[in-house]
MINU-899992 format. One line per field, with one value per atom (N, C-alpha, C): x, z, y; atom name. Coordinates in nm, 3 decimals, padded with zeros to 5 digits. Example, Ala and Ser with C-alpha at 12.3 -4.5 7.8 and 13.67 -1.06 7.14 Angstrom:
BEGIN
east	[01.319/01.230/01.320/01.285/01.367/01.290];
up	[00.780/00.780/00.780/00.708/00.714/00.787];
north	[-00.569/-00.450/-00.330/-00.225/-00.106/00.003];
atomo	[N/CA/C/N/CA/C];
This chain:
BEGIN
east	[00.083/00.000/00.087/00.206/00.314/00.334/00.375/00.404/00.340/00.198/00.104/00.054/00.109/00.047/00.107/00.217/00.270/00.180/00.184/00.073/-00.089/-00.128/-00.299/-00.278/-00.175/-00.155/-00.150/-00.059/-00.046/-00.181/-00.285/-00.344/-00.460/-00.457/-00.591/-00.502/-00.416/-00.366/-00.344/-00.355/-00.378/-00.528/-00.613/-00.776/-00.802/-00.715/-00.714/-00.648/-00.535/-00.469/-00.512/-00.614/-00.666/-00.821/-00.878/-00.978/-00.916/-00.861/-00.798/-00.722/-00.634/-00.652/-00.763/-00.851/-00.982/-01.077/-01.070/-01.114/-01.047/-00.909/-00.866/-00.829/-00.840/-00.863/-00.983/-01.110/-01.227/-01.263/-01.171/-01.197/-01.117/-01.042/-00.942/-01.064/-01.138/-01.216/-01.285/-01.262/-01.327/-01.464/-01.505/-01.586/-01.524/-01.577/-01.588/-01.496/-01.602/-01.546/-01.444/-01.459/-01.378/-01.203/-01.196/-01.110/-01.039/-01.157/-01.047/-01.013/-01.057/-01.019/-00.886/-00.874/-00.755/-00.619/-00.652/-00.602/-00.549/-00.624/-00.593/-00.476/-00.520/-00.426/-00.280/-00.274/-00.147/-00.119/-00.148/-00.126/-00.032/-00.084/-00.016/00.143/00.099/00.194/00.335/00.304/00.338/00.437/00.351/00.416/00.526/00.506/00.573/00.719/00.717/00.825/00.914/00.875/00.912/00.970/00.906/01.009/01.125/01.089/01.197/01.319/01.313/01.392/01.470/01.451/01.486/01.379/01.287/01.226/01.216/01.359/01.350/01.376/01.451/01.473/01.339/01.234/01.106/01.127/01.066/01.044/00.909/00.924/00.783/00.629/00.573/00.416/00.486/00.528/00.519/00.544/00.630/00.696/00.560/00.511/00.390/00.305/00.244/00.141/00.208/00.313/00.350/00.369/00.400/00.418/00.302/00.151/00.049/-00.018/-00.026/-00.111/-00.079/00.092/00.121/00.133/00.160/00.105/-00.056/-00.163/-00.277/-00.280/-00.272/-00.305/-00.270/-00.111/-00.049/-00.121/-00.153/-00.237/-00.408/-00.412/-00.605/-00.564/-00.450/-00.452/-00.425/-00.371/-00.280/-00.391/-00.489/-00.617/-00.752/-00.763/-00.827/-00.780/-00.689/-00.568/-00.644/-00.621/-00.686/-00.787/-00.875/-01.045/-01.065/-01.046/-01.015/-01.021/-00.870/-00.821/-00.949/-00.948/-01.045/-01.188/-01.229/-01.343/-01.383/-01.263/-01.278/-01.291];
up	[00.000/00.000/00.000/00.068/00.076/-00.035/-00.179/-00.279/-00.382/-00.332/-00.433/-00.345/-00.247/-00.237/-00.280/-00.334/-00.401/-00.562/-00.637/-00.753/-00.698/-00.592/-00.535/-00.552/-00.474/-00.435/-00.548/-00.693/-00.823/-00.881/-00.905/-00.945/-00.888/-00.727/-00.683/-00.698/-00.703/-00.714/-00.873/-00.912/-01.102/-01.116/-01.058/-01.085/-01.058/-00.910/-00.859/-00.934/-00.976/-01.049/-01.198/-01.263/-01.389/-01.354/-01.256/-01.210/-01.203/-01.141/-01.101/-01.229/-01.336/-01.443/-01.497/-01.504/-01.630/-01.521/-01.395/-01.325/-01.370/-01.377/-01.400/-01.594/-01.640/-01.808/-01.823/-01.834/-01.860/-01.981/-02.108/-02.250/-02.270/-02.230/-02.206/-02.153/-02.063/-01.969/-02.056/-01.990/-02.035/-01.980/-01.883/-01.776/-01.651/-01.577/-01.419/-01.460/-01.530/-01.542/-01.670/-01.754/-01.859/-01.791/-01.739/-01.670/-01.532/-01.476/-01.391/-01.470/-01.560/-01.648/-01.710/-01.790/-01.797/-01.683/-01.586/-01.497/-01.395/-01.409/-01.352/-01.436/-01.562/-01.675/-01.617/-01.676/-01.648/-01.517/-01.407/-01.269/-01.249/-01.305/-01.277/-01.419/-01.499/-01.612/-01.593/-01.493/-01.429/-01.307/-01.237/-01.147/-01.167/-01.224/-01.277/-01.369/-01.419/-01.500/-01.384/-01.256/-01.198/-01.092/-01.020/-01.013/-01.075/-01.215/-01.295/-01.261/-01.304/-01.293/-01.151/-01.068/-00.884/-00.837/-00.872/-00.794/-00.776/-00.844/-00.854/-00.739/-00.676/-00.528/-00.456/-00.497/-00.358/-00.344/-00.234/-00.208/-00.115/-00.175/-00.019/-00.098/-00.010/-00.019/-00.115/-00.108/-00.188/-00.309/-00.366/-00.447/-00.557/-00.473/-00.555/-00.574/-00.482/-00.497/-00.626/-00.661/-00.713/-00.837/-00.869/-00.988/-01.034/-00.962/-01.009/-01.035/-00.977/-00.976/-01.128/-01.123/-01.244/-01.363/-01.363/-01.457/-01.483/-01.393/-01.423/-01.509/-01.466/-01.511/-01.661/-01.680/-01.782/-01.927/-01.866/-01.949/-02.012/-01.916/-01.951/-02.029/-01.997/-02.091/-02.249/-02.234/-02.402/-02.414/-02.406/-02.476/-02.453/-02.380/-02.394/-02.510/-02.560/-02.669/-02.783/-02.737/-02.924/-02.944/-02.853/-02.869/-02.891/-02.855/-02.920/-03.062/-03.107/-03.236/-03.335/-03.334/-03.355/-03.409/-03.300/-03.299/-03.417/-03.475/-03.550/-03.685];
north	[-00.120/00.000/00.126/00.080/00.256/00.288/00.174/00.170/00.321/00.230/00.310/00.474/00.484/00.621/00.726/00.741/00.849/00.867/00.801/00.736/00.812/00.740/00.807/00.929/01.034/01.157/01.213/01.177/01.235/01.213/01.112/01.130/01.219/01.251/01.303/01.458/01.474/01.616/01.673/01.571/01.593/01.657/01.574/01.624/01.800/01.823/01.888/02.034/02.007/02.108/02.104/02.001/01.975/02.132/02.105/02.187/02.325/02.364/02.524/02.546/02.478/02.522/02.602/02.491/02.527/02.641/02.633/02.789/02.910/02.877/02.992/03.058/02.943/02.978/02.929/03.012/02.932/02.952/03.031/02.959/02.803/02.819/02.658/02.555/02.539/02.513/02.355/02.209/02.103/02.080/02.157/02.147/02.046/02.076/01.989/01.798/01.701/01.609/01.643/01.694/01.678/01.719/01.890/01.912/01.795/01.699/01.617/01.487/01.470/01.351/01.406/01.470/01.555/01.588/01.614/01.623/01.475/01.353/01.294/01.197/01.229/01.144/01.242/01.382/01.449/01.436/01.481/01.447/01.341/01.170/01.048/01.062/01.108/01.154/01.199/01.353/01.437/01.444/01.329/01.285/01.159/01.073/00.965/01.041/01.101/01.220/01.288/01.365/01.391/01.317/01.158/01.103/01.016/01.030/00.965/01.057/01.168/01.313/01.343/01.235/01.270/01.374/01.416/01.518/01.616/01.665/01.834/01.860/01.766/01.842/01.831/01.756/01.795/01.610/01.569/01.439/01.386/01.310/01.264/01.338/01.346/01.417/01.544/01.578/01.754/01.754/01.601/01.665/01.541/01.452/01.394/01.540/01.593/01.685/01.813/01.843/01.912/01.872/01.744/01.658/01.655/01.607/01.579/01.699/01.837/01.960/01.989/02.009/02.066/02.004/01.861/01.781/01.764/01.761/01.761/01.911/02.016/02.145/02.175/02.122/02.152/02.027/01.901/01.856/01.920/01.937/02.013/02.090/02.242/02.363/02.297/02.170/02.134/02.054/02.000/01.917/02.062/02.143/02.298/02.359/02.379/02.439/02.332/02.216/02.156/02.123/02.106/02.125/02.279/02.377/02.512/02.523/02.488/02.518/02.404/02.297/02.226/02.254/02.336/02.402/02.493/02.553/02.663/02.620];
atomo	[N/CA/C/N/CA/C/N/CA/C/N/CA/C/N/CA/C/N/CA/C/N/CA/C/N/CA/C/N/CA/C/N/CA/C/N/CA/C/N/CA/C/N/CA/C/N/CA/C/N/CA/C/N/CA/C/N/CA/C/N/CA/C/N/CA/C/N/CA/C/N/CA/C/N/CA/C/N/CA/C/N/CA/C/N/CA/C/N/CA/C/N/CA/C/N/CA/C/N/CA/C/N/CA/C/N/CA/C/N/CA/C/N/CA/C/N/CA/C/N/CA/C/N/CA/C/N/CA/C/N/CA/C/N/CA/C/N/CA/C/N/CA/C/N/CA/C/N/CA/C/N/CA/C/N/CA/C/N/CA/C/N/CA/C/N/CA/C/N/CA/C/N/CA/C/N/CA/C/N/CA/C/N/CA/C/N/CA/C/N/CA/C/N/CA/C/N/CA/C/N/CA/C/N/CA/C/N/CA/C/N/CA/C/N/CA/C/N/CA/C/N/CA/C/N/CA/C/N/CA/C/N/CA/C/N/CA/C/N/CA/C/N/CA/C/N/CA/C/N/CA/C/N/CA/C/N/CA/C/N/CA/C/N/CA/C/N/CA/C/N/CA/C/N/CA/C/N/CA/C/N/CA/C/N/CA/C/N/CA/C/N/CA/C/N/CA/C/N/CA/C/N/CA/C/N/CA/C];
């Protein structure tokens, strides 16, 4: 179970930073589920990259929650960006 909680934390902090993305760009915006589906994919993405990388110097809880926020977030804006362009 210790295994997998760094993994839980990226993905529930992916949803999390997938959401406050699309709050804070709401032409970007997938809605509610679309934005944490997005987010939970980048989050685990995100996080998995960052501990490949050593961490960037964060470890433990912070540096999952930081891996997953900004990987969730940075995924939504780049699938927001091509449902966008798409659109037109």
């Amino acid at each position: 179970m210790e295994a997998l909680m760094p993994i839980i934390i990226n993905l529930i902090s992916g949803a999390v930073g997938g959401n406050a993305a699309g709050a804070l760009l709401k032409n970007l915006s997938l809605g509610t589920v679309g934005n944490s589906i997005a987010g939970v994919l980048g989050g685990g993405l995100g996080g998995q990259l960052l501990s490949m990388l050593g961490g960037g110097g964060l470890d433990g809880i912070v540096g999952s929650l930081a891996g997953g926020g900004l990987g969730g977030g940075a995924l939504m804006v780049v699938v927001g960006l091509i449902k966008k362009m798409m659109s037109k």
